[in-house]
N, CA and C atoms as a LAMMPS dump frame, in Angstrom:
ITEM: TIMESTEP
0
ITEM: NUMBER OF ATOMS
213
ITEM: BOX BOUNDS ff ff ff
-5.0000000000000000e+02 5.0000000000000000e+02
-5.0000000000000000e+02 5.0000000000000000e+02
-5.0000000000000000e+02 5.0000000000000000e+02
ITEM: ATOMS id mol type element x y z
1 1 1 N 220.824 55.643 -110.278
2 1 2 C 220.956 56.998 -109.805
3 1 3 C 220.267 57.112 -108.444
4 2 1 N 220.721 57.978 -107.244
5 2 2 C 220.42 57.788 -105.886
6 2 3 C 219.185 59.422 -106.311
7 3 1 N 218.165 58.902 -105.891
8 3 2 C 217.161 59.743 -105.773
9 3 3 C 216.572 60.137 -104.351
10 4 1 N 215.621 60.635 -104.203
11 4 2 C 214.926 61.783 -102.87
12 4 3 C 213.388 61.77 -103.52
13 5 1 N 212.95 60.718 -102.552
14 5 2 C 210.964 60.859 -102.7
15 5 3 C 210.431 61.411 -101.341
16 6 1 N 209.229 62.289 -101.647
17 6 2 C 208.705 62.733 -100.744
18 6 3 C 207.45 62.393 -100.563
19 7 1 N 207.103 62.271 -99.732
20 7 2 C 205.733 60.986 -99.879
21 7 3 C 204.97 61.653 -97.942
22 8 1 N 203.619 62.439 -98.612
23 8 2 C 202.702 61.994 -97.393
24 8 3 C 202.431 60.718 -96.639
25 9 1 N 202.175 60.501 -95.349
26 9 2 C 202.07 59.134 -95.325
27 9 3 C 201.473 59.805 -93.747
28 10 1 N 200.05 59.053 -94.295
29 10 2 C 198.548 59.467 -93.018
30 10 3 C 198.591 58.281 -92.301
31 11 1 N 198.626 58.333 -90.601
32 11 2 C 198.475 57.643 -90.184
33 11 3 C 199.542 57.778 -89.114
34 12 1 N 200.172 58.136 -89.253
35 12 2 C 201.538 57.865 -88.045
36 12 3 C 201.266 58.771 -87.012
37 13 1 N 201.183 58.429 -85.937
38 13 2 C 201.185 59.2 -84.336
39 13 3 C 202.475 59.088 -83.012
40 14 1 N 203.038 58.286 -83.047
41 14 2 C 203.853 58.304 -82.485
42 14 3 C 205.212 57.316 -83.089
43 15 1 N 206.34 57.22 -81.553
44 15 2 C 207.242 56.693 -82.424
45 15 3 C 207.553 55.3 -82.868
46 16 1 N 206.737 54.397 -82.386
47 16 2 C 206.405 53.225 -82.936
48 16 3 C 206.358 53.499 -84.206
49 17 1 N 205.037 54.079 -84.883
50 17 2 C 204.874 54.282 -86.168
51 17 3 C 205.943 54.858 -86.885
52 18 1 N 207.229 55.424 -86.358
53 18 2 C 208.478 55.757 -86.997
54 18 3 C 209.702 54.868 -87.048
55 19 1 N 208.878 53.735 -86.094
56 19 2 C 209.865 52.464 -86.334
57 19 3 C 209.564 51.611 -87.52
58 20 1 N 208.455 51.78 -87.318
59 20 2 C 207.705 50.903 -88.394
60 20 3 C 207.614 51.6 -89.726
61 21 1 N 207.882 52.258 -90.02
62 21 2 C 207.896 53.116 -91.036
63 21 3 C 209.415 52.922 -91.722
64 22 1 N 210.342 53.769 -90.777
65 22 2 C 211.871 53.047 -91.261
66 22 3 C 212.11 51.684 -91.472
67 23 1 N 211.171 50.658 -90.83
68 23 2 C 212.143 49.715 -91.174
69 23 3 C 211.706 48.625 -91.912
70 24 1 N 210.376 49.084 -92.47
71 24 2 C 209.803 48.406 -93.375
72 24 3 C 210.424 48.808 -95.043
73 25 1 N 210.631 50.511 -94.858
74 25 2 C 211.229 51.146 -95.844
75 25 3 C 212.73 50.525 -96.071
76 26 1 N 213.115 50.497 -95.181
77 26 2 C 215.206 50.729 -95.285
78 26 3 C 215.076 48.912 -95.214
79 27 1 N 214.125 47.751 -95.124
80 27 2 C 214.425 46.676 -95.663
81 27 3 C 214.473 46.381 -97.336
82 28 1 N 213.726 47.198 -98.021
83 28 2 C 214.032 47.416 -99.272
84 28 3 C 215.062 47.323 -99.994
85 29 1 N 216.087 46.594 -100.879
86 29 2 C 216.974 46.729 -101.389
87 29 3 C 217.22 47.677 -102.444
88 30 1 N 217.937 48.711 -101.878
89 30 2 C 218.543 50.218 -103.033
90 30 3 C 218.609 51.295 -101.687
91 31 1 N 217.592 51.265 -100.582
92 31 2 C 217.069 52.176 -99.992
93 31 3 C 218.009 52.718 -98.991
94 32 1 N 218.698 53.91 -98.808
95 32 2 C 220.091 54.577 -97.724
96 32 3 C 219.614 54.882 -97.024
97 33 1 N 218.517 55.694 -96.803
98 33 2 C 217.887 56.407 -95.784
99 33 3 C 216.304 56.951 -95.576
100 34 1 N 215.799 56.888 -94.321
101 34 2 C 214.737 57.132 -94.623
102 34 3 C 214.509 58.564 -93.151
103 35 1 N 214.069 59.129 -93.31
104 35 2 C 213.583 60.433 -92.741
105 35 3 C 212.12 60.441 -92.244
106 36 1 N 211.683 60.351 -91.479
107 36 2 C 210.232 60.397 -90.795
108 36 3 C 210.12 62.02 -90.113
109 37 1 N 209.116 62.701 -90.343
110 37 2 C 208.881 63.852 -89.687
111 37 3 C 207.487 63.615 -89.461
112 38 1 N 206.847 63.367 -88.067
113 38 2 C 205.506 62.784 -87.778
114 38 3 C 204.732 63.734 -87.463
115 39 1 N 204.989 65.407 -86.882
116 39 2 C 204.021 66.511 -87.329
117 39 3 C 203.795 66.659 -88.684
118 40 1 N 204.421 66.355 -90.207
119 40 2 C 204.009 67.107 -91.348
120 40 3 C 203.569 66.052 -91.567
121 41 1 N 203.368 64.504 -90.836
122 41 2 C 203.145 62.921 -91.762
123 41 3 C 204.193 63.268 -93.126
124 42 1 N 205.182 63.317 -92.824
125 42 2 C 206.127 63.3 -94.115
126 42 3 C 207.063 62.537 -94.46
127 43 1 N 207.858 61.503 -94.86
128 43 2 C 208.362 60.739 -95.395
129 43 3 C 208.936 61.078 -96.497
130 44 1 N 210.423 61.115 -96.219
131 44 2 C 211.559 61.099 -97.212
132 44 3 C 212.528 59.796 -97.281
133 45 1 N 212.631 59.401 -98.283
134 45 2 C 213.589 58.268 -98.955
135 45 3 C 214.229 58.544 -99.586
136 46 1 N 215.667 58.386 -99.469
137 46 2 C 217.192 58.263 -100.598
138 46 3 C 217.059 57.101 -100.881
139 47 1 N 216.784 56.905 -101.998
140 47 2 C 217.242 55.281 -102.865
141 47 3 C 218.023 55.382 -104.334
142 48 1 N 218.361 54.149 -104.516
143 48 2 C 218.833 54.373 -105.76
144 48 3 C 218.031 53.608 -106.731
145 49 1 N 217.458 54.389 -107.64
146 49 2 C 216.243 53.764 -108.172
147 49 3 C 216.463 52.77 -109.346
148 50 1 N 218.125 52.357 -109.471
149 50 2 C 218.472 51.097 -110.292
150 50 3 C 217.978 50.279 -109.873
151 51 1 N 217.833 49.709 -108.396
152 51 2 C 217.526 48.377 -107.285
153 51 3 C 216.144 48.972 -106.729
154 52 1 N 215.624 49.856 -106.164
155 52 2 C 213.973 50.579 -105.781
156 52 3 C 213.29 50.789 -106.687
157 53 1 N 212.211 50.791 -106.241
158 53 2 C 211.185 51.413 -107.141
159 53 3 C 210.576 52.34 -106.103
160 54 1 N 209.842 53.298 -106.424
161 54 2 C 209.019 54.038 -105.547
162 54 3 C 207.865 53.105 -105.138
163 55 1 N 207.182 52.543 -105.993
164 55 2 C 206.409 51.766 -106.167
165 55 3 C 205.944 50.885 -105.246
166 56 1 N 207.239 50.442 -104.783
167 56 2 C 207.505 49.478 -103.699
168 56 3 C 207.987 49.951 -102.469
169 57 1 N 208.426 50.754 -102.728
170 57 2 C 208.76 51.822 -101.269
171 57 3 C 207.063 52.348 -100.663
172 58 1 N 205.909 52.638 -101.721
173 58 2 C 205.079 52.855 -101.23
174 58 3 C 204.091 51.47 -100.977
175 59 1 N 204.03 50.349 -101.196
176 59 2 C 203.766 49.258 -100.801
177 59 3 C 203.921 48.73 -99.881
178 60 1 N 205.158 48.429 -99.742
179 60 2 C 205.869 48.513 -98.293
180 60 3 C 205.299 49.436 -96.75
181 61 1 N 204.903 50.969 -97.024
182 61 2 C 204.354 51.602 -96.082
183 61 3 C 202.729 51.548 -96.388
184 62 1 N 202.634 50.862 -97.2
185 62 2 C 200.63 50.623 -97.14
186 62 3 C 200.144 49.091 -96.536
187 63 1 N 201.119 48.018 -96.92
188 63 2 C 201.689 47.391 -95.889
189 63 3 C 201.347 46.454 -94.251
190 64 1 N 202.136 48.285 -93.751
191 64 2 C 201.877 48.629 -92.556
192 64 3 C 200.794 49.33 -92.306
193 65 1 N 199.741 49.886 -93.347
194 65 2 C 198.402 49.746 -92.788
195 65 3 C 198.77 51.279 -93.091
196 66 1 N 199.723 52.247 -93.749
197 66 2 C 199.84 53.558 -94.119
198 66 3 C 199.014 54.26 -94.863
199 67 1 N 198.079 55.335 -95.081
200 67 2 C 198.263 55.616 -96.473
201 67 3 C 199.333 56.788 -97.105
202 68 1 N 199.436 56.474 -98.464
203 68 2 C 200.359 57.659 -98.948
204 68 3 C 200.4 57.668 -99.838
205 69 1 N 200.839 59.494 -100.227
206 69 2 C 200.211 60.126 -101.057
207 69 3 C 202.125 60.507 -102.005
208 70 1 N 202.082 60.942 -102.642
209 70 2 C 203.508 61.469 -103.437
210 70 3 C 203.147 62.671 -103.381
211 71 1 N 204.128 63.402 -102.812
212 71 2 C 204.036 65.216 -102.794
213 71 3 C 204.622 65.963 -104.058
């Protein structure tokens, strides 16, 4: 089933950190899309959580040195 996580994620300042953010995320296998909004530090993911886990979607952005929180 294709799901929608919303996930704080402290640390991001510019758009480097929104590169790095997408594309650590969207290498994930399940993962369609990823959404960065770097005023709210907010992070949205469409995955389909047959092949994702959140789990690993948030691994993936801790990682990169992220932290994050599940909203």
């Amino acid at each position: 089933m294709v799901v929608n996580a919303e996930l704080n994620v402290e640390g991001m300042s510019c758009d480097h950190c929104t590169a790095a953010v997408k594309n650590s995320v969207t290498a994930l296998d399940g993962v369609e899309k990823v959404s960065v909004d770097l005023s709210a530090k907010k992070v949205t993911v469409r995955y389909d959580d047959s092949k994702a886990r959140l789990v690993d979607i948030k691994q993936a952005l801790m990682e990169k040195g992220y932290a994050v929180m599940e909203i």
